[in-house]
C-alpha positions in Angstrom: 0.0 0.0 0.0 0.5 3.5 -0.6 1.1 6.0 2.0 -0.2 9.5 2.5 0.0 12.1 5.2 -1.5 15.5 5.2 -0.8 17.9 7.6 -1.1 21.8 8.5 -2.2 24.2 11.4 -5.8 22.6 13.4 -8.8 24.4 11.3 -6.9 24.4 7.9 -9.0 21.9 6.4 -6.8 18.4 7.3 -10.0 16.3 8.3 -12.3 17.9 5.0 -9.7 16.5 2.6 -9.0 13.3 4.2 -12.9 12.7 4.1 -12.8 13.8 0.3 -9.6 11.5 -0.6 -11.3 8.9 1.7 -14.4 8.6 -0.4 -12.0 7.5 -3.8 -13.0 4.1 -4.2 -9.3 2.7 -3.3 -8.3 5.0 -0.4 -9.2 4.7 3.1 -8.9 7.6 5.0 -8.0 6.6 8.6 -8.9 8.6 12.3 -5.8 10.9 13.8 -3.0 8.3 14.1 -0.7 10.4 15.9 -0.3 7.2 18.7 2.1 5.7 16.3 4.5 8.4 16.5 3.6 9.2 20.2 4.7 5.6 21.2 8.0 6.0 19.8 8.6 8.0 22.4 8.8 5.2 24.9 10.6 3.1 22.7 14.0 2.6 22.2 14.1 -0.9 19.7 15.0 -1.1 16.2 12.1 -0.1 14.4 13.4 -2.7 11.6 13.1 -5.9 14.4 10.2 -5.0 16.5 8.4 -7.6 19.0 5.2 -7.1 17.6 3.3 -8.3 20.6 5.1 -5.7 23.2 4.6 -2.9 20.6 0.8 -3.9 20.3 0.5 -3.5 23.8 1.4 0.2 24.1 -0.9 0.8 21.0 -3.9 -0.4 22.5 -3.5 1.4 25.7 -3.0 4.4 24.1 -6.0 7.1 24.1 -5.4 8.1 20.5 -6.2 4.7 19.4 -9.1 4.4 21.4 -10.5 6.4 19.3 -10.5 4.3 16.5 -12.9 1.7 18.8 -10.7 -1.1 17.2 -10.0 -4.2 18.3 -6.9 -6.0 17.5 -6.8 -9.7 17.2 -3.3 -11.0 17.4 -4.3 -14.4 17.6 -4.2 -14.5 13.6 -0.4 -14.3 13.9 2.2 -17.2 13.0 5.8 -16.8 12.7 5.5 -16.5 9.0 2.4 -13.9 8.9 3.3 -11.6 12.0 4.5 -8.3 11.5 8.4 -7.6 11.6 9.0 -4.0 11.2 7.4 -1.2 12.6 5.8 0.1 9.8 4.2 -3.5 8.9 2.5 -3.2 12.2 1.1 0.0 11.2 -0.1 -1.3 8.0 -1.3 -4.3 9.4 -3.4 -1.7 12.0 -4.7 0.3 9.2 -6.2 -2.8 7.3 -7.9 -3.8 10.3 -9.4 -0.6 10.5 -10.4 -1.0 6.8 -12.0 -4.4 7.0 -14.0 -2.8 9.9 -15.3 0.2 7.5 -15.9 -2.2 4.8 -12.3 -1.2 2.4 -10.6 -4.2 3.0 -8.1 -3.7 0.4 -6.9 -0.2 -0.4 -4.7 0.6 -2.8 -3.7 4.2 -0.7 -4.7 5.0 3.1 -4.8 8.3 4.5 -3.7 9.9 7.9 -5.1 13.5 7.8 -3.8 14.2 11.7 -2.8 17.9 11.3 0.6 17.5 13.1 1.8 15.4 10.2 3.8 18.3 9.3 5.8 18.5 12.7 7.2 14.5 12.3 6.9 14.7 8.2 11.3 12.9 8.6 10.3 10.5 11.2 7.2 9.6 9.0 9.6 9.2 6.2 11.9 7.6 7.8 9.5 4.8 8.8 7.6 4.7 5.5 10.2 5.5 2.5 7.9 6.1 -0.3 5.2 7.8 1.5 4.4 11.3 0.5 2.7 14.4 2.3 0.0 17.0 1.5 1.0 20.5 3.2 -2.2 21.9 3.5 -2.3 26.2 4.2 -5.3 28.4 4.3 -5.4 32.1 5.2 -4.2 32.7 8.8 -6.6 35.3 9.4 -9.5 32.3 8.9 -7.6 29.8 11.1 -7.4 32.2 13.9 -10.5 32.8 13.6 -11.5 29.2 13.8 -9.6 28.9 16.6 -10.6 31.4 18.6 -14.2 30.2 18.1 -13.6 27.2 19.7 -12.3 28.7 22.5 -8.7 27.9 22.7 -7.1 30.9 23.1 -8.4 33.8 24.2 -6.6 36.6 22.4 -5.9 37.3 18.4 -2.2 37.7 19.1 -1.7 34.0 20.8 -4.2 32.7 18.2 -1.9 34.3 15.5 1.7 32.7 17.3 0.1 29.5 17.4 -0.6 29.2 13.5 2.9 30.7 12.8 4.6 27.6 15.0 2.6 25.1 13.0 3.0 26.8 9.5 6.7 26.9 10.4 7.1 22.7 10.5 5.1 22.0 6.7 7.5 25.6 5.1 10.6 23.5 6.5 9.9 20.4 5.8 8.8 21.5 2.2 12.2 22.9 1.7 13.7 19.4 2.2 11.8 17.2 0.6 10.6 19.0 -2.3 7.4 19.2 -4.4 7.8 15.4 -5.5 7.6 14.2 -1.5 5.2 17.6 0.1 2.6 19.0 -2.2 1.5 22.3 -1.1 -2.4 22.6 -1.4 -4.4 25.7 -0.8 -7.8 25.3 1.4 -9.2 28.0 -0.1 -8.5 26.2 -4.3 -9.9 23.6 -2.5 -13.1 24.8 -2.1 -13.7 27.4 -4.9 -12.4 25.1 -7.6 -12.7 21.3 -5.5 -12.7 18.9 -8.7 -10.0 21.3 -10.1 -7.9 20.6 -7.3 -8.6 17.2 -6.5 -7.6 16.1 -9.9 -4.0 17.3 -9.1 -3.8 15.7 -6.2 -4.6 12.8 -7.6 -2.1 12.8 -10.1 0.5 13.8 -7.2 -0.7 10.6 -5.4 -1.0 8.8 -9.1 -4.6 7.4 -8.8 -7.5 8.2 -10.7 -10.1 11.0 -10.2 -13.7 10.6 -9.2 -16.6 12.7 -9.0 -17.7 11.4 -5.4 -14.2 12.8 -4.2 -15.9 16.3 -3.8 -19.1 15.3 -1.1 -16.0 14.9 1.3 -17.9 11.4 2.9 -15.2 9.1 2.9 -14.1 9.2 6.6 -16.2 8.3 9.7 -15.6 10.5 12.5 -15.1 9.4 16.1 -17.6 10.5 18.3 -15.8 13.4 20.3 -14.9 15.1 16.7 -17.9 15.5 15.5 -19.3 18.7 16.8 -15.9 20.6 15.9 -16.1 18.8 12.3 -19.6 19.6 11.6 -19.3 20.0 8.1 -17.2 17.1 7.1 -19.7 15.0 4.8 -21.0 17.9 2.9 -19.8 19.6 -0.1 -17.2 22.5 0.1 -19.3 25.8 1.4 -17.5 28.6 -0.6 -19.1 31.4 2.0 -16.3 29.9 4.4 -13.7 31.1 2.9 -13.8 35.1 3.6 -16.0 34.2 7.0 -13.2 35.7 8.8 -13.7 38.7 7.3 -17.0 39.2 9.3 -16.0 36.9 12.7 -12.8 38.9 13.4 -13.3 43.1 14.4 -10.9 45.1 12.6 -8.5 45.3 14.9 -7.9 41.9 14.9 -7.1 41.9 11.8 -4.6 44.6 12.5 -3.3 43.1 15.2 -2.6 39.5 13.2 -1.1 41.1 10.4 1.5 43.1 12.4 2.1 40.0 14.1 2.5 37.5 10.9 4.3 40.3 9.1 4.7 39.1 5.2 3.2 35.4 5.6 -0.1 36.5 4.1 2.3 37.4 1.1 4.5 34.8 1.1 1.4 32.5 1.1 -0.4 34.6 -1.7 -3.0 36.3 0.6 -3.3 39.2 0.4 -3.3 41.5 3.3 -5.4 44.6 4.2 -2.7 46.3 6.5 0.7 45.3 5.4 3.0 47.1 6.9 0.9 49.8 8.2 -0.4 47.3 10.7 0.4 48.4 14.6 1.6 46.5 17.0 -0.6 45.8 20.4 -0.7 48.4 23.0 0.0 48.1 26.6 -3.8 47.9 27.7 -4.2 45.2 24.6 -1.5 43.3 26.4 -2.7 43.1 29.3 -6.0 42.2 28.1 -4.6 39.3 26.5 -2.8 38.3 29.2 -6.5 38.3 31.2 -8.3 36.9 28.2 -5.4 34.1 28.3 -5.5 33.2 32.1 -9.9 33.1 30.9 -9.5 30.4 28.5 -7.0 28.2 29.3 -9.3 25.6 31.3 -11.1 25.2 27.8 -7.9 25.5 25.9 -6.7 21.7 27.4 -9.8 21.1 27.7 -10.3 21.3 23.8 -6.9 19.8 23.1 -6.3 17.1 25.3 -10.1 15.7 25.7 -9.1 12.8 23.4 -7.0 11.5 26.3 -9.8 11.5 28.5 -12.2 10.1 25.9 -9.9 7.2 25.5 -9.0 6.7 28.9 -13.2 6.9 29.6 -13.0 3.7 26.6 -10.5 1.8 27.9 -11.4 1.6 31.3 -13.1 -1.9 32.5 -16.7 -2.2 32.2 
């Protein structure tokens, strides 16, 4: 099987084109998988000469997998059929999870986790031909994404946050190059969908089908789907400049001093530029307040996938 990993800032898009690439009749779009790379962490084996068994075990007590509501039969294992390499075991997870959602035998599976971007060389290094999707969308519309969910309180750490997060997919583009990291646009992705879908399919060498644009192909786990509301449905063009109405104008201003020439470099086009002034003294400390405000519901937003699994793990 094929490998492909998109990644980019949270509210960019990641899960909406995994759903669309999902529904391709020979691509399974998988949940967040970032457990895989997590449990490296705790590992110190060769990756090449893994005990499958012990490795298993950390997976399945993971909260990220949880998420998948998998279960793992090892018991199907012989020396000549169980999984040698780490990335085997992966594979041999991900068909599981496709027998289970009735795409037994993809030719391409998808991992749309959004901090793909930040371990784009260790996923490389454990799948070799795999290649990434880098996917960007106007700052101004991510921060305010963000900032309606309630994870940071002010503009300013709204705006630091999707600078950190561009930073990993800019670098790791400059390594790899366009034939490993293909830079898509959210916003070509919704104004011009089949346009844009046909490239990427001829990045990822498959063939292009209409259902690819209803964005239906991946199932969400429970605890996503209020913040993914409109995964399943066809791209909604009035998104795209929503920001423009959702943040004040001083926002704006304030994201724009911050970013300085991203917006440019990205081909957005700003409204301030250079003219955009910095935060005042009584903005900062308002920040600071608005900060301290949300920061319960900050963790609360990021980390509630660790207490979903742990709630799904625990004995019944």
């Amino acid at each position: 099987m094929q490998q492909l990993f998109i990644g980019g800032c949270e509210r960019s898009g990641t899960t909406m084109l995994g759903a669309q690439l999902g529904s391709h009749s020979q691509c399974l779009c998988i949940p967040e998988a970032l457990f895989w790379v997590e449990t490296l962490q705790h590992w110190e084996g060769d990756l090449q000469n893994i005990d499958p068994l012990k490795v298993i075990r950390k997976i399945e007590i993971h909260p990220r997998f949880k998420i998948w509501g998998l279960n793992l039969d090892t018991s199907v294992w012989d020396k000549s059929s169980s999984p040698t390499t780490y990335a085997e075991l992966i594979e041999w997870i991900v068909l599981q999870y496709g027998n289970k959602h009735q795409k037994p035998a993809p030719s391409l599976w998808v991992d749309q986790t959004p901090s793909n971007m930040k371990y784009a060389a260790t996923l490389f290094s454990i799948f070799p031909r795999a290649k990434m999707i880098h996917l960007v969308r106007d700052g101004r519309a991510v921060v305010s994404s963000i900032m309606a969910l309630g994870w940071f309180g002010s503009v300013d750490r709204a705006t630091y946050y999707w600078l950190e997060k561009l930073s990993h997919g800019l670098a790791a583009e400059s390594l790899y190059g366009p034939e490993r990291i293909l830079r898509v646009r959210y916003e070509d992705l919704v104004s011009s969908p089949e346009e844009t879908l046909r490239s990427l399919c001829k990045f990822m060498e498959i063939e292009y089908q209409p259902r690819m644009v209803n964005g239906d192909g991946l199932d969400l786990p429970v605890f996503a789907q209020r913040t993914h509301a409109l995964v399943g449905q066809s791209p909604i063009k009035s998104r795209i400049n929503a920001w423009e109405t959702e943040l004040t104008t001083r926002e704006v201003e304030i994201f724009e001093n911050i970013a300085g020439d991203m917006l440019t470099f990205l081909g957005y086009t700003p409204k301030y530029g250079a003219r955009a002034r910095e935060l005042k003294d009584t903005e900062r400390v308002a920040s600071f307040l608005n900060y301290i405000r949300s920061i319960g519901n900050f963790y609360y937003n990021r980390y509630r996938v660790y207490w979903y699994g742990y709630i799904k793990r625990k004995p019944k």
